[in-house]
C-alpha positions in Angstrom: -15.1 -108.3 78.0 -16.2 -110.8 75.4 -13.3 -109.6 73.0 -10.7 -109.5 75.7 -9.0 -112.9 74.2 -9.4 -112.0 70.6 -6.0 -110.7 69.9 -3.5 -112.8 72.5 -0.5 -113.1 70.5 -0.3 -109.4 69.7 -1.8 -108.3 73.1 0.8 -110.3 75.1 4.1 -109.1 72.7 2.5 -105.7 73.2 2.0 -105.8 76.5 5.5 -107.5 77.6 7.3 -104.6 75.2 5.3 -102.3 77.1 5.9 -103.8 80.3 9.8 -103.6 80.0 9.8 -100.0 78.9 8.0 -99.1 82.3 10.3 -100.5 84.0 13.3 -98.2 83.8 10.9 -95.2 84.3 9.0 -96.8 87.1 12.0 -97.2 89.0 13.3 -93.7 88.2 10.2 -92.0 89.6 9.8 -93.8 92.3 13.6 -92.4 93.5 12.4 -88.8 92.1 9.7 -88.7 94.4 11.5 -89.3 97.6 9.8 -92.7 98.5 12.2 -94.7 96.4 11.8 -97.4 93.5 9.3 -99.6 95.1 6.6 -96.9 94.8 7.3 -96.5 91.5 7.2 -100.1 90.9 4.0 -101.2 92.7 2.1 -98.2 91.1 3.2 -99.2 87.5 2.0 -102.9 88.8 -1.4 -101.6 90.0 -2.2 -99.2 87.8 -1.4 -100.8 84.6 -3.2 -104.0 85.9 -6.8 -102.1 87.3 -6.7 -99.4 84.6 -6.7 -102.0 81.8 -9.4 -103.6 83.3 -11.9 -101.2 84.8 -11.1 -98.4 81.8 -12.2 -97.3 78.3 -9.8 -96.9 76.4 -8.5 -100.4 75.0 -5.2 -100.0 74.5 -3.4 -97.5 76.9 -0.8 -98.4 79.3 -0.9 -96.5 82.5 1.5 -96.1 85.5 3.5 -93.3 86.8 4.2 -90.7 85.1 6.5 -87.4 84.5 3.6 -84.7 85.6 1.4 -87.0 88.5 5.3 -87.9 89.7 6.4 -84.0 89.6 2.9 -83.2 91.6 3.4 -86.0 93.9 7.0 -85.0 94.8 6.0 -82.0 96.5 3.1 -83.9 98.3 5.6 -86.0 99.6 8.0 -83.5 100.7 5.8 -81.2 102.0 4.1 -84.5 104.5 7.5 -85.7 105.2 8.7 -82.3 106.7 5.9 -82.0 108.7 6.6 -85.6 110.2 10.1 -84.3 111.4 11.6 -85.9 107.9 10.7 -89.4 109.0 9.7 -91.4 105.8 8.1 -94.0 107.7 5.9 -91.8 110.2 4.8 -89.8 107.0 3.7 -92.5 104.3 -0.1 -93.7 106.0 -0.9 -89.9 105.3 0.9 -89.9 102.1 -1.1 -92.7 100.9 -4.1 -91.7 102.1 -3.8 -88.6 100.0 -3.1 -90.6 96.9 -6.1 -93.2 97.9 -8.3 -90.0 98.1 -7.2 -88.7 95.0 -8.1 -92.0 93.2 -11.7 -92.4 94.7 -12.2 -88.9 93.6 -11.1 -89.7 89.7 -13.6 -92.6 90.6 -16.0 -89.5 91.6 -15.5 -87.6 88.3 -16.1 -90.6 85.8 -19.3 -91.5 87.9 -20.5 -88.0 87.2 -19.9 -88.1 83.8 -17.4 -84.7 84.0 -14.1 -86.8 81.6 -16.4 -85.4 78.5 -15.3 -81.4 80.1 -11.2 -82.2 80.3 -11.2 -80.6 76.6 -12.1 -77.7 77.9 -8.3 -76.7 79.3 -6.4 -74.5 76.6 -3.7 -75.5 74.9 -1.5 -72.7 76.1 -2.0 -74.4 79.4 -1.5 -77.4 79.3 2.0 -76.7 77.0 3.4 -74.6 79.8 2.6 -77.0 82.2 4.1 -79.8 80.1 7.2 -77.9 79.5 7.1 -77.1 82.8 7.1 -81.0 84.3 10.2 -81.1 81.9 11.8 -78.7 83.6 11.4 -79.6 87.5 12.6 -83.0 86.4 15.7 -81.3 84.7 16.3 -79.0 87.6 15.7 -81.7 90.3 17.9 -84.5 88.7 21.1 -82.0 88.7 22.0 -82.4 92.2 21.6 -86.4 92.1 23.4 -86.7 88.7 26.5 -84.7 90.1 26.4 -87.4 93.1 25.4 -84.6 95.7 22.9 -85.0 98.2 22.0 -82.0 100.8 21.7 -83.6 103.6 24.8 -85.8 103.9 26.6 -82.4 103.1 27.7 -82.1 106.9 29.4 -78.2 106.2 25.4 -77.1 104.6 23.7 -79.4 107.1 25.5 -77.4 110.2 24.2 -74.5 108.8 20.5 -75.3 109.6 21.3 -76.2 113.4 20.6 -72.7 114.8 16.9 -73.2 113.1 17.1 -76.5 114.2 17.0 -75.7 117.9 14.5 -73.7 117.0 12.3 -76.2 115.5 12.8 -78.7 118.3 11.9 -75.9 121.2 8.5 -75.1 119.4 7.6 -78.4 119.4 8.3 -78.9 123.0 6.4 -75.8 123.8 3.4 -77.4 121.5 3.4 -80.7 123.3 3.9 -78.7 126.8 0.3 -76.6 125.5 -1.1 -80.1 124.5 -0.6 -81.5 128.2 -2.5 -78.3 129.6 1.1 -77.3 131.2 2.2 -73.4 131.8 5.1 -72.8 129.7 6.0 -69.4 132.1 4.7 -70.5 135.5 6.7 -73.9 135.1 9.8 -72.9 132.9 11.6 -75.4 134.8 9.9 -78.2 132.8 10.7 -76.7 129.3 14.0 -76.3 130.6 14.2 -80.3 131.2 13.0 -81.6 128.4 15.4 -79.1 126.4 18.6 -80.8 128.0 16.9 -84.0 127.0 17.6 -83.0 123.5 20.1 -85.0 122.0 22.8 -83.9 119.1 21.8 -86.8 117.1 17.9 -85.2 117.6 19.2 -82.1 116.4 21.7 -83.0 113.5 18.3 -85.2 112.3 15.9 -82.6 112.4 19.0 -80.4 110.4 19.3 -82.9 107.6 15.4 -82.7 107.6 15.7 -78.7 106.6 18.5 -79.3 104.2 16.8 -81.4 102.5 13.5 -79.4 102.2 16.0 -76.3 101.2 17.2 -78.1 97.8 14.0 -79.6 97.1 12.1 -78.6 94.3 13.1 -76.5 91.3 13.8 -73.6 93.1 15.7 -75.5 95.9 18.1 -77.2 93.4 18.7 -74.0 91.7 19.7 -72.8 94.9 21.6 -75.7 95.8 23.6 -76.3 92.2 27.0 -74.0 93.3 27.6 -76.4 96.1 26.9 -79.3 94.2 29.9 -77.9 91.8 32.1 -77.9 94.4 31.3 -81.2 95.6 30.8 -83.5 92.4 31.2 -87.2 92.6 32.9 -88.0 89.1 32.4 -91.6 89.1 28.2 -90.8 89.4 28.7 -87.6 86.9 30.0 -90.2 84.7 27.4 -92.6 85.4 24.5 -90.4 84.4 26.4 -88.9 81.4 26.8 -92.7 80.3 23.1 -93.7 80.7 22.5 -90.6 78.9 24.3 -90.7 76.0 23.4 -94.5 75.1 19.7 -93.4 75.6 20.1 -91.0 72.6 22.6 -93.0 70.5 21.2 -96.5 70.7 17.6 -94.9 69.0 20.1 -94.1 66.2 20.7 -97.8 65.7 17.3 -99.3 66.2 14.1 -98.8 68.0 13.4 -102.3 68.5 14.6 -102.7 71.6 13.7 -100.0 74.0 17.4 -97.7 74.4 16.2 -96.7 77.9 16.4 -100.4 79.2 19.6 -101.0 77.3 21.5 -97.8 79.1 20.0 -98.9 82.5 21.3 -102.6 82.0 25.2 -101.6 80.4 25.6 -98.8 82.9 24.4 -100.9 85.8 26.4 -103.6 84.7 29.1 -101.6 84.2 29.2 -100.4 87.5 28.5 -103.9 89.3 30.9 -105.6 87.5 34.0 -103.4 88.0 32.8 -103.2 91.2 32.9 -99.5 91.3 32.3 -97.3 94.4 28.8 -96.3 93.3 25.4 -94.9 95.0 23.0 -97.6 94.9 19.3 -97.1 94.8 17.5 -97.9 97.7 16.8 -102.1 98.4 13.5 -103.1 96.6 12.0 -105.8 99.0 11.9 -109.4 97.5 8.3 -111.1 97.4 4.5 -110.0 96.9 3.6 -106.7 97.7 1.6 -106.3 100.7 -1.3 -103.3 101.8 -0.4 -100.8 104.3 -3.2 -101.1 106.5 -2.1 -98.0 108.3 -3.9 -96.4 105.8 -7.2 -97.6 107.7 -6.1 -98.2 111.2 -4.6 -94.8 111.7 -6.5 -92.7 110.0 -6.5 -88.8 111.5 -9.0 -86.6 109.3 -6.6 -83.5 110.6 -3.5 -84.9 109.2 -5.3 -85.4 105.6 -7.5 -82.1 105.6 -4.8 -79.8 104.4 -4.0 -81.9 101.7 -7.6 -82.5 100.4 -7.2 -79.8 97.6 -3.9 -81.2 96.4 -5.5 -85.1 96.1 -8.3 -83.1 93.9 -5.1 -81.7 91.7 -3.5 -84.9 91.2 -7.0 -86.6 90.4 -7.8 -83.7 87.7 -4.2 -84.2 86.3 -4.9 -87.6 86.2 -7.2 -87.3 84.4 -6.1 -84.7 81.4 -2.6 -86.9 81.4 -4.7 -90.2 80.9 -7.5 -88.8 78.2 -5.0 -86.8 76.3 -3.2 -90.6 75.7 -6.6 -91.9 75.1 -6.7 -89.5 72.0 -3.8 -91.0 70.8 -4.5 -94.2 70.8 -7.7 -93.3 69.4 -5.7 -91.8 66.6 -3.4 -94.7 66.0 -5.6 -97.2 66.7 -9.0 -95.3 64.5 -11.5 -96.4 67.6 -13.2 -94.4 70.1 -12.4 -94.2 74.1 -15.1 -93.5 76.7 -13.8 -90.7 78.6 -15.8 -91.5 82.0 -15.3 -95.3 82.1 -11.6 -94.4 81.6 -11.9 -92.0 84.6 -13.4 -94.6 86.6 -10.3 -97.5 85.7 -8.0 -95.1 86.5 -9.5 -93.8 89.8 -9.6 -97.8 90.4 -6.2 -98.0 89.8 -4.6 -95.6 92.0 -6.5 -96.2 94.8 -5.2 -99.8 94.9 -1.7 -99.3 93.9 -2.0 -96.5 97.2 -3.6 -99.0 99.6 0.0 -101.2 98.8 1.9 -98.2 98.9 2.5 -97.1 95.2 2.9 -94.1 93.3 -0.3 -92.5 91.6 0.0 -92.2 87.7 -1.9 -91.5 84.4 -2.0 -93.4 80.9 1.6 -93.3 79.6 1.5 -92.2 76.1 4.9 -93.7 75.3 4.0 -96.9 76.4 0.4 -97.1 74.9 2.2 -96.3 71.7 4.7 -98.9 71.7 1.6 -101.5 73.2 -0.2 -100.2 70.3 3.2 -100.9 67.6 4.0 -104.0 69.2 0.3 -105.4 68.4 -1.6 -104.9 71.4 -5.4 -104.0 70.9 -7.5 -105.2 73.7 -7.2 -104.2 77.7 -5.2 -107.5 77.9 -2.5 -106.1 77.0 -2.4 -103.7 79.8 -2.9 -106.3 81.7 -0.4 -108.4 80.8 2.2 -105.5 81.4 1.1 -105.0 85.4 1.9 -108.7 85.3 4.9 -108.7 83.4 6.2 -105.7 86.2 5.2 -107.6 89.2 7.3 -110.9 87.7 10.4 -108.4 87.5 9.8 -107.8 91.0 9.8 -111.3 92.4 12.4 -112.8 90.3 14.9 -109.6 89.9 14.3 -107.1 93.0 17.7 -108.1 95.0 19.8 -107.9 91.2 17.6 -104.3 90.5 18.9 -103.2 93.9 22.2 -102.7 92.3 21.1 -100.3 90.1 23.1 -97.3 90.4 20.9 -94.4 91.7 22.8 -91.8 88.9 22.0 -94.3 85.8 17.7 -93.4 87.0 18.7 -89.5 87.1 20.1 -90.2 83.5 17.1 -91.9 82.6 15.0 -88.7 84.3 16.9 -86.2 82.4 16.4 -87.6 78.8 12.4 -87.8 80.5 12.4 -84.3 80.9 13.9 -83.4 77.8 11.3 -85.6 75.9 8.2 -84.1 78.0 8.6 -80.4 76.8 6.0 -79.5 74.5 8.5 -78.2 71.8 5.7 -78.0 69.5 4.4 -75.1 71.6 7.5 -73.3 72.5 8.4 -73.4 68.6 5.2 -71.3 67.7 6.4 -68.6 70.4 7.9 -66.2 67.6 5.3 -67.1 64.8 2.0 -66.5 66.8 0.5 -62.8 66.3 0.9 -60.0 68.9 -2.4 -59.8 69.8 -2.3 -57.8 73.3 -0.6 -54.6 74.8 1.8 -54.8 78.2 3.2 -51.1 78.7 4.9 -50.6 75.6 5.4 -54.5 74.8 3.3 -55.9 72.1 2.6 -59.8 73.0 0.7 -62.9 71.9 -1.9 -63.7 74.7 -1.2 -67.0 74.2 2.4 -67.1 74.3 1.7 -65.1 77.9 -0.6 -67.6 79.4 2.4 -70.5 78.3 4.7 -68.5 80.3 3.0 -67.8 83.3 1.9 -71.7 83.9 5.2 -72.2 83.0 7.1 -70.2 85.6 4.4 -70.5 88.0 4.2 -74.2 87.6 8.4 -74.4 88.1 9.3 -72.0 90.6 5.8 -71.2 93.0 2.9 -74.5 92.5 1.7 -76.4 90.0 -1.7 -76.7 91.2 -2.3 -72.8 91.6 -0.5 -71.9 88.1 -2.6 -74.4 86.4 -5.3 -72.4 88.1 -4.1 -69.1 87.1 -4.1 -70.0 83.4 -7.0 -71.1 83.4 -8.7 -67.9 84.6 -6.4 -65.9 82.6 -7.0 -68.0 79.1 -11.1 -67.5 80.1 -11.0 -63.9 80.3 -8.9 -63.2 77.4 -11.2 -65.5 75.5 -14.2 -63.9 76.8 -12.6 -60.8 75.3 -11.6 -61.7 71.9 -15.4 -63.0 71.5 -16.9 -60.3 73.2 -14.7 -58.0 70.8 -15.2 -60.4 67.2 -18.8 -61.1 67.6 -21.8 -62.1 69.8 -22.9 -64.8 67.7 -23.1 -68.2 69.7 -20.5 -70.8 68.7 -21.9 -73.6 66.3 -19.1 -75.7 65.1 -20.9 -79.1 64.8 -20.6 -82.2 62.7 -23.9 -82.2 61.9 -25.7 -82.1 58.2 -27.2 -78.7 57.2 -29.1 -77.0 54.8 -27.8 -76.0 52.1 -26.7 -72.0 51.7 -28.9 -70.0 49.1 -25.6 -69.7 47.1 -25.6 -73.9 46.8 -29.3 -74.3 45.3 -27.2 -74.6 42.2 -24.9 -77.5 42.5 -24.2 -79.5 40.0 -25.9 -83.0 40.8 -23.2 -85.1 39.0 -21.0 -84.0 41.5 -22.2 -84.0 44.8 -21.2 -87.9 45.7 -17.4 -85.9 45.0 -17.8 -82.5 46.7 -18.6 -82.1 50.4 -19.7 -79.3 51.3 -19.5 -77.9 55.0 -20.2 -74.6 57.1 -18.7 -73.2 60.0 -20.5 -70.7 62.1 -18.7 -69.0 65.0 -15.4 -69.2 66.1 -13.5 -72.1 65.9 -11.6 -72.1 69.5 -10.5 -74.7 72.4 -14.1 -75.3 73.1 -15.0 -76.5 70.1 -12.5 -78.6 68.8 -13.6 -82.1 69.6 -16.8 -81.2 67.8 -14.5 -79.6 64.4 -12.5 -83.2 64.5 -15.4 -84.9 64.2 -15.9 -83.1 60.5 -13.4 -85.9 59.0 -14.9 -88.8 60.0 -18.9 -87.5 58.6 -17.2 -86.6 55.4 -17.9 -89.9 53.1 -15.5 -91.8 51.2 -16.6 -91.1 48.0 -15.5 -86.9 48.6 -12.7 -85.8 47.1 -12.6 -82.5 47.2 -14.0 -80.9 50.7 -15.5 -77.1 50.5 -15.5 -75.4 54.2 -17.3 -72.6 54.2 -15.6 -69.8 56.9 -17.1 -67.0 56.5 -18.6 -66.6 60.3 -15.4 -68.2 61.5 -14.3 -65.1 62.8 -11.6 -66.1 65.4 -9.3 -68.8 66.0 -7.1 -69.8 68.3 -3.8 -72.2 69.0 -6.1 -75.2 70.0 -8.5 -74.0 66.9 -5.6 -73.8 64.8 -3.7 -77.4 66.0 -7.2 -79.2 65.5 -7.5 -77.6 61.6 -4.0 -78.7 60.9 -4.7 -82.0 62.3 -7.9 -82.5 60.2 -5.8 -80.7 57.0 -3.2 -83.9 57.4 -5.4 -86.1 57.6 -7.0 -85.4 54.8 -4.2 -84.8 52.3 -3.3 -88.2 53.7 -6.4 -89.4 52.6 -5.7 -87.6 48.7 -8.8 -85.3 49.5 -7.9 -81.7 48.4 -9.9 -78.9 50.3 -10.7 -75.8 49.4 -11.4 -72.6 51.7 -14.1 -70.1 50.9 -14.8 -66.5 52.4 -11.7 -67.4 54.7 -11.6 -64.3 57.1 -8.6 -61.9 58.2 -7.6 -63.3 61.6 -8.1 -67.1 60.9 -5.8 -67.0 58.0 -2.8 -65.0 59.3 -3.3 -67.6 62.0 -3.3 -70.3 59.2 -0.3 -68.5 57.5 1.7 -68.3 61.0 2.5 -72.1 60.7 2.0 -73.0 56.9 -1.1 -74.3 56.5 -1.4 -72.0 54.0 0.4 -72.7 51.5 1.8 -75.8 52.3 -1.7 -77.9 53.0 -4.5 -75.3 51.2 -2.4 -73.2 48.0 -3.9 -69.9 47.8 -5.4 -71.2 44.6 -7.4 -73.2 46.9 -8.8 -70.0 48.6 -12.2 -68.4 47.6 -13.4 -65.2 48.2 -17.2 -66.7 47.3 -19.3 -69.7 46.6 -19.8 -68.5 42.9 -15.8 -68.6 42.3 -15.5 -71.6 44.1 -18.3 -73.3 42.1 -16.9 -72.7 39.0 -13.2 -73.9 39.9 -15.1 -77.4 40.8 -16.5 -77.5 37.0 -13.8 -76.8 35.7 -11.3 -79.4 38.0 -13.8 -82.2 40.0 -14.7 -85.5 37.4 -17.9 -87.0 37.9 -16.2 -90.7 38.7 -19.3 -92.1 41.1 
């Protein structure tokens, strides 16, 4: 805390940039996830305030998010349809969820478990990525179009016969409740059916309409009778916001382009005083706790969602430390996984108790915290406060905003989630696995089962599912290559038999380093360690693979990495005994040649020694 005022010029431009740029997307998820903008707002507020404090990682910017929002969405529509679609009646449970989901992140930092979150594949976490971008694509359709299920009265009547339904069983539940004899005294059921009103039944229709088109799978569904029913004027809206997203970058990145298209299209409609769909009002003044939370609390009504607050907290986490590793990257320090955990877990559980969103570090806004000059948590501060000062002095003017400019915002967010990097190493990764008469990468096959799993079924259980399904093929492939126990550390070794010999002059110039076992996506934090033992007087790095008998995507993104860094750096690096299935890998996305020339590649020490004679001065 002693350094927290050491940089407050940079940390305040960085953190009002920052702040500004969540503002747009707090507002927009807050909408997506059916409890409207203030959510969004209050848990960028909270989060970005408690995280910054209570966390490890100096620099990052939290608040909601594309994947804790797309998780949260079906939290919230699930709860809502059990309370008979009444927002109201549903959010103490709601918010309990999310409270319990932040006490556990609290949980996992306390136990010291955010040092395991690199354990989860790369395949999986790109299919789940790509999948986020494509719920928020599918969802946004219907909104961008102008259409909304349930104030489509020819689809709504639809549901009525199901309606009845609904309502009977839960007169026959209450009749069960108050000890009454459904058969014996029919009469009663009877009287309390007349009682129903058309209003009660056109409600509870809506209710089922609305949980028909939700989700992926729902909009999907619902997308031919949104084409027969498009709103131009909000089409035109969302194509607007969308295009000056994308064209505005093409003029400068100064100035966020995601606020600019929310503030010309908003204007735009407000000032021709067009017949537009506003979001919903975002109350003026301080937030304020929903004590319900405490005073109402029903252990049944938050048992069934006890597994899906331990989702959102575990994706909390992976979104929030996979952003610490960037700033770590830009910023060349180190985060502390579990203290991060533990500011996070902080953070939602507050921003839940005042009835906000749950979220993760943002790693577009800790990178434009991080460009703008923030380095300390007071930046991160400064952008909860910065969000909570839009609140008071522009939540009646931000209540204009046009509820098709957000789903143009959301679109461009789900096109910018998608892990493309992924998806573009679909044709080049090798066909490693038989399916009938298919030949397939395993890989590629875990992408697309969290993939389609996470869009169309659950996003907990697919996450789930790759993970099982990336252990067993892993278990496998090592089971197949070799028993040897992994041992790819940054630690110094002896020196091979075939090194005895190395020249002395040269040995401030040449690092030498081996790799025993496969290098894989358990062992990658421990392989990017290699670049910062390697001293600054190496030139030339030798890494030695001949018991690196199997790599994988993760494997092969953390070489690459390393490789880039270190032809940064002007450090050439040479490959020796390089095996058969770590350089077709290698040769799948150019490392070799582009970052190691074949003349780089050593069949043995002796060759290898010889080349560095012959090419490495003595200049120490």
């Amino acid at each position: 805390m002693k350094n927290i005022f050491s940089n407050i010029k940079g940390d305040a431009f960085g953190g009002i940039t920052a702040g500004i740029v969540a503002l747009p997307l707090a507002l927009a998820f807050g909408v997506s996830s059916g409890l409207g903008p203030t959510a969004g707002l209050y848990g960028a507020i909270f989060i970005s305030f408690f995280a910054a404090l209570f966390g490890g990682t100096s620099t990052q910017i939290s608040g909601p998010t594309a994947p804790m929002t797309a998780v949260s969405m079906v939290v919230i529509a699930g709860i809502i349809a059990t309370n008979d679609g009444d927002v109201n009646k549903a959010l103490p449970v709601i918010l309990t969820v999310f409270l319990i989901a932040g006490l556990m992140q609290v949980g996992l930092g306390v136990l010291g478990l955010g040092k395991y979150i690199r354990y989860i594949p790369y395949p999986v976490v790109s299919g789940f990525m790509t999948a986020i971008g494509v719920i928020i694509l599918l969802t946004q359709i219907l909104p961008s179009l102008g259409y909304y299920p349930k104030e489509d009265i020819e689809f709504v009547n639809t549901f009525k016969p199901k309606a009845e339904e609904v309502i009977l069983e839960n007169i026959l539940k209450e009749e069960a409740g108050e000890g009454i004899l459904v058969l014996e005294n029919f009469k009663e059921t009877i009287n309390r059916a007349n009682e129903i009103s058309q209003e009660a039944i056109l409600k509870e229709s809506q209710t089922l309409a609305a949980k028909e088109a939700s989700g992926a799978l729902g909009a999907v569904k619902a997308i031919p009778k949104a084409l027969q029913n498009i709103n131009w004027l909000e089409l035109i809206l969302a194509l607007g916001t969308i295009f000056i997203i994308y064209g505005f970058k093409r003029i400068t990145k100064a100035v966020p382009s995601t606020l600019v298209a929310l503030i010309v299209m908003s204007g735009i409609a407000v000032g021709f005083g067009l017949n537009y769909r506003p979001i919903e009002e975002i109350p003026s003044g301080l937030p304020i706790p929903n004590l319900e939370i405490f005073t109402n609390f029903n252990l049944a009504s938050v048992t069934p969602y006890i597994f899906t607050a331990l989702t959102l907290a575990l994706l909390g986490a992976i979104d929030s430390l996979l952003t610490s590793v960037v700033a770590d990257n830009m910023t060349k320090t180190k985060h502390k996984p579990n203290k991060e955990l533990v500011g996070q877990g902080i953070g939602n559980s507050i921003a839940a108790v005042f009835g906000g969103l749950p979220g993760a570090g943002a790693t577009i806004r800790t990178v434009v915290n991080i460009t703008s000059g923030g380095k300390t948590k007071l930046s991160g501060m400064i952008a909860g406060v910065m969000l909570l000062i839009i609140l008071l002095g522009l939540g009646p003017i931000a209540s204009q905003i046009p509820a098709a400019v957000l789903a143009g915002i959301l679109i461009t967010v789900g096109i910018g989630v998608m892990d493309y990097k992924g998806l573009k190493a679909i044709p080049a990764l090798p066909k490693d696995m038989k399916i009938g008469p298919f030949k397939m990468s395993s890989e590629v096959l875990i992408m697309l089962v969290v993939l389609l799993l996470s869009t169309f079924w659950n996003l907990v259980y697919a996450v789930g599912i790759g993970l099982v399904i990336a252990s067993l093929m892993f278990m496998k492939k090592i089971g197949d290559l070799t028993a040897e126990r992994s041992d790819v550390k940054a630690l110094k070794e002896e020196a091979w038999d075939d090194e005895i010999g190395f020249p002395a002059n040269l040995k401030e110039e040449v690092f030498v380093k081996h790799l025993k076992g496969p290098l894989f996506f358990g062992s990658t934090s421990d392989f990017q360690a290699l670049t910062q033992q390697i001293p600054n007087t190496a030139k030339t790095v030798v890494l030695r693979l001949g018991r690196m008998q199997y790599m994988d995507q993760s494997g092969l993104y953390a070489m690459e990495d390393m490789l880039q860094e270190l032809n940064k750096n002007k450090v050439q690096v040479l490959f020796v005994g390089l095996l058969k299935q770590p350089k077709y890998m290698m040769e799948r996305i150019d490392i070799i040649p582009d970052m190691v020339p074949k003349e780089h590649i050593f069949s043995n020490f002796k060759d290898c020694m010889t080349w560095i004679k012959q090419n490495v001065k003595d200049e120490v």
